[in-house]
N, C-alpha and C positions, 0 to 999 in steps of 0.2 A: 346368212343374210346377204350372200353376194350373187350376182347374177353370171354365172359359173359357164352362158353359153356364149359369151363374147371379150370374157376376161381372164388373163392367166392371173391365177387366182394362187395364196398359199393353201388357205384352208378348204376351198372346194364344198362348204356349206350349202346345201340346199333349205329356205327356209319354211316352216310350216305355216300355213295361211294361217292367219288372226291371230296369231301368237305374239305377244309385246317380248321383245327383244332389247337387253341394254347392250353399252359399248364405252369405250373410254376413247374421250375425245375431246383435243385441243382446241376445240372451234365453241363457237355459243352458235346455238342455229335455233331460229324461230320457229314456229310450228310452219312446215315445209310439207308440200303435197307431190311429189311425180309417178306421173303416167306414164306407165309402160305401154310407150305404142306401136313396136316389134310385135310380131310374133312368136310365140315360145318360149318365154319368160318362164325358166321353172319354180315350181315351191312346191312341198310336200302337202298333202290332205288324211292328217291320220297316217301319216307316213307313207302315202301312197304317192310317189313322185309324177306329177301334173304338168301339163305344159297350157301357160293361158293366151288365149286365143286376142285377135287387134283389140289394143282398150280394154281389156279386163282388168287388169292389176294395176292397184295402185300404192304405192310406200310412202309413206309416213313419217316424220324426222323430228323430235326436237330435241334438245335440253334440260335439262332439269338441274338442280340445285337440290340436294338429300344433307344436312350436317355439315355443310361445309365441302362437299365433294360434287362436281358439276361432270358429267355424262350424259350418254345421248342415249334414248328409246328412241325405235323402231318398230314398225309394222307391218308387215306385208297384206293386203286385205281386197275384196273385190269391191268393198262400200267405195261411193263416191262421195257418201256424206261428210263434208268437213267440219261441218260442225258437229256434228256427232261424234265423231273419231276426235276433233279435239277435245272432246267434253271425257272422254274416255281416256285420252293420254291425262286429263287433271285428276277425273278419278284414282285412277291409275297411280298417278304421283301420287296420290295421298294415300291409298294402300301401302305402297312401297315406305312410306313415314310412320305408319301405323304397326310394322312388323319390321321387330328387330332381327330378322334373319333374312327377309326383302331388303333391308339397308344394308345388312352386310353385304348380301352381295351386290346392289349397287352401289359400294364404296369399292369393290375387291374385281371390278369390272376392268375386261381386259380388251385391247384392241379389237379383235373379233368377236364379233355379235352373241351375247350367248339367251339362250332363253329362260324365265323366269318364274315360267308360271304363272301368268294371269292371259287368261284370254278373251278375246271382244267376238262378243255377238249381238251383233247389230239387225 
């Protein structure tokens, strides 16, 4: 989930569009929208590595609270819609509440972004 063309990066992640991504993270962050307005922004499609062209990509940020264990979801997505996409990171969190093997691994969530399995289609 890192942008691997203008950062020395550890992990070197490329991330797959519309894939909810968790992370473990010392900050609270609101529901946060940024625009990728570069050129060449990579993410995968089906595992097919992409590069988006001015204004296409947009990521997604917030926090959540699971049992007592506070991390952050991610998105990488071409919707512009925020109320949409926040409606889908609440869904989302309540999925992630509803299965105990969703919680686990958003309690067992590690600095770099990992993916979960659930994904938005808008």
């Amino acid at each position: 989930m890192i942008d691997i063309s203008n950062r020395n990066t550890v992990s070197n992640k490329i991330p797959e569009i519309d894939s909810l991504y968790i992370y473990k993270t010392n900050n609270s962050i609101p529901f946060t929208v940024n625009k990728q307005e570069g050129v060449g922004y990579r993410y995968q499609n089906h595992k097919t590595i992409q590069k988006g062209s001015v204004g296409e990509i947009y990521i997604y940020h917030q926090t959540a609270v699971i049992d007592g264990t506070e991390n952050g979801l991610t998105i990488v997505t071409k919707c512009s819609k925020k109320m949409i996409t926040k409606k889908f990171f609440k869904d989302s969190i309540n999925t992630i509440k509803a299965s105990k093997d969703l919680t686990a691994q958003f309690k067992a969530a590690e600095s770099s972004p990992t993916e979960i399995g659930i994904y938005y289609l808008y």
